[in-house]
C-alpha positions in Angstrom: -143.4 113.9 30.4 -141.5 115.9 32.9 -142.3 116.3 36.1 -144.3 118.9 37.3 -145.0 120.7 41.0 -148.4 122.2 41.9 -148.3 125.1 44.1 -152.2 126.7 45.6 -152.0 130.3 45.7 -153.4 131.2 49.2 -153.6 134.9 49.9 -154.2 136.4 46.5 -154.7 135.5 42.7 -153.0 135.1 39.8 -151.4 138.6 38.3 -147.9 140.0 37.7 -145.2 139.8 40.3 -146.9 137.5 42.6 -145.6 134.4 41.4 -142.5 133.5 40.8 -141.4 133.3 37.1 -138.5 130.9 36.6 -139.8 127.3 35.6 -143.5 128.3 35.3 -145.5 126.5 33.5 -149.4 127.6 33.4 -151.7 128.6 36.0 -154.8 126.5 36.6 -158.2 127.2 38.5 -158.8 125.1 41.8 -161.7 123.3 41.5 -162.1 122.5 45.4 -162.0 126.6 45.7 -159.3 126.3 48.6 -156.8 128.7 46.4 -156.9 131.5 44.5 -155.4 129.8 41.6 -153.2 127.1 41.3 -149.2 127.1 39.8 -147.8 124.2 37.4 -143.9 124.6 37.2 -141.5 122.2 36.1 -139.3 122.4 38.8 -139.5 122.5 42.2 -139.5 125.2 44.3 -137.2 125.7 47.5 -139.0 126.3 50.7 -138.0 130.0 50.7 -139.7 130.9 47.9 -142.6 129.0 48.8 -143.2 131.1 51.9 -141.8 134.0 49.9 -144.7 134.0 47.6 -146.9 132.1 50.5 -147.4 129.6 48.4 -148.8 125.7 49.8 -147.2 122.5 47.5 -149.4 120.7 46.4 -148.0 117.0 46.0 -149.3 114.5 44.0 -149.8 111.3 45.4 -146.4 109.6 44.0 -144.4 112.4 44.7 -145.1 112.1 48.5 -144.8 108.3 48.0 -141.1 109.6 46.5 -140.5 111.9 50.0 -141.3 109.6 52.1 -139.0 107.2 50.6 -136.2 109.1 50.2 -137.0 110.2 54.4 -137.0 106.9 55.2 -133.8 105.8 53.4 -132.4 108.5 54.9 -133.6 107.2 58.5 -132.4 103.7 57.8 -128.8 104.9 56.5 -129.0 107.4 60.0 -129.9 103.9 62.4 -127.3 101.8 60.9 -124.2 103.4 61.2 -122.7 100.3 59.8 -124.7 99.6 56.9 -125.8 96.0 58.2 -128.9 96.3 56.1 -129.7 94.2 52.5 -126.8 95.2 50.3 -130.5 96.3 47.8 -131.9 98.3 50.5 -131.9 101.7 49.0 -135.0 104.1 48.0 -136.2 102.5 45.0 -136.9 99.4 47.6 -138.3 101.7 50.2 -140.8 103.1 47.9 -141.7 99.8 46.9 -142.4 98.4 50.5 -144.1 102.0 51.3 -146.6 101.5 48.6 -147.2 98.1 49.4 -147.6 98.0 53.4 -147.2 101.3 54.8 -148.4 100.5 58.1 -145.4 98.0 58.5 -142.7 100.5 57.6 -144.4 102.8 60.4 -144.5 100.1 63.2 -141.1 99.1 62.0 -139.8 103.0 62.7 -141.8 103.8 65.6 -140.1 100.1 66.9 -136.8 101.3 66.5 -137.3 104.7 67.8 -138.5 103.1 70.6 -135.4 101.0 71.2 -133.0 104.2 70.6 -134.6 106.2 73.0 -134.0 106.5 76.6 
C-alpha cells in the first residue's frame, strides 16, 4: 500500500475548490470533531499549500518516527563535519535507536548542543 498523508480541514468543510485536487485521495469524517473533515492524499503536500488551504498534517505515528529520523541524521551529518561517526550511521539506524530509546537520542542532542554552544 502506498503511502498516504492526512490533512484536518480547520476553517471550513469539504466542497469544491477548497481543497486542493492533485493526489487526492478521499475525504474522511473526524471522529474526535477537531476538523471539518479530514483529506487522504497520496502524496504529500508542501507547506505552502498547506497554509494555502489552512490545512493542519495530520502524521501518523511512523511517519513522525520517519521526520524525526531523517532531522536527526541531518543533525548528526551537521555536528560532524568529518563524518567520524559508525560508517552504518545513517537514518534507517536513527529510526531504529529513535523507536527504541528516545529519551537517549534527546539527552544525547541536548549534550552536544550543550558542548557547541558558548
Amino acid at each position: 500500500m502506498a503511502d498516504e498523508y492526512r490533512y484536518g480541514m480547520r476553517l471550513r468543510g469539504f466542497a469544491p475548490l477548497t481543497f486542493p485536487p492533485f493526489g487526492f485521495v478521499r475525504r474522511e469524517d473526524d471522529p474526535s470533531g477537531k476538523y471539518w473533515d479530514i483529506l487522504v492524499y497520496d502524496v504529500k503536500l508542501t507547506d505552502k499549500v498547506i497554509d494555502g488551504y489552512e490545512l493542519d498534517y495530520l502524521p501518523t505515528q511512523e511517519q513522525r518516527i520517519d521526520e524525526i529520523a531523517v532531522k536527526l541524521d541531518k543533525i548528526y551529518e551537521d555536528m560532524d563535519p568529518y563524518n567520524y561517526r559508525d560508517a552504518d550511521g545513517s537514518v534507517e539506524q536513527a529510526k531504529g535507536i529513535l523507536k527504541e530509546d528516545p529519551y537517549t537520542v534527546i539527552e544525547e542532542l541536548i549534550g552536544w548542543i550543550e558542548e557547541i554552544m558558548p
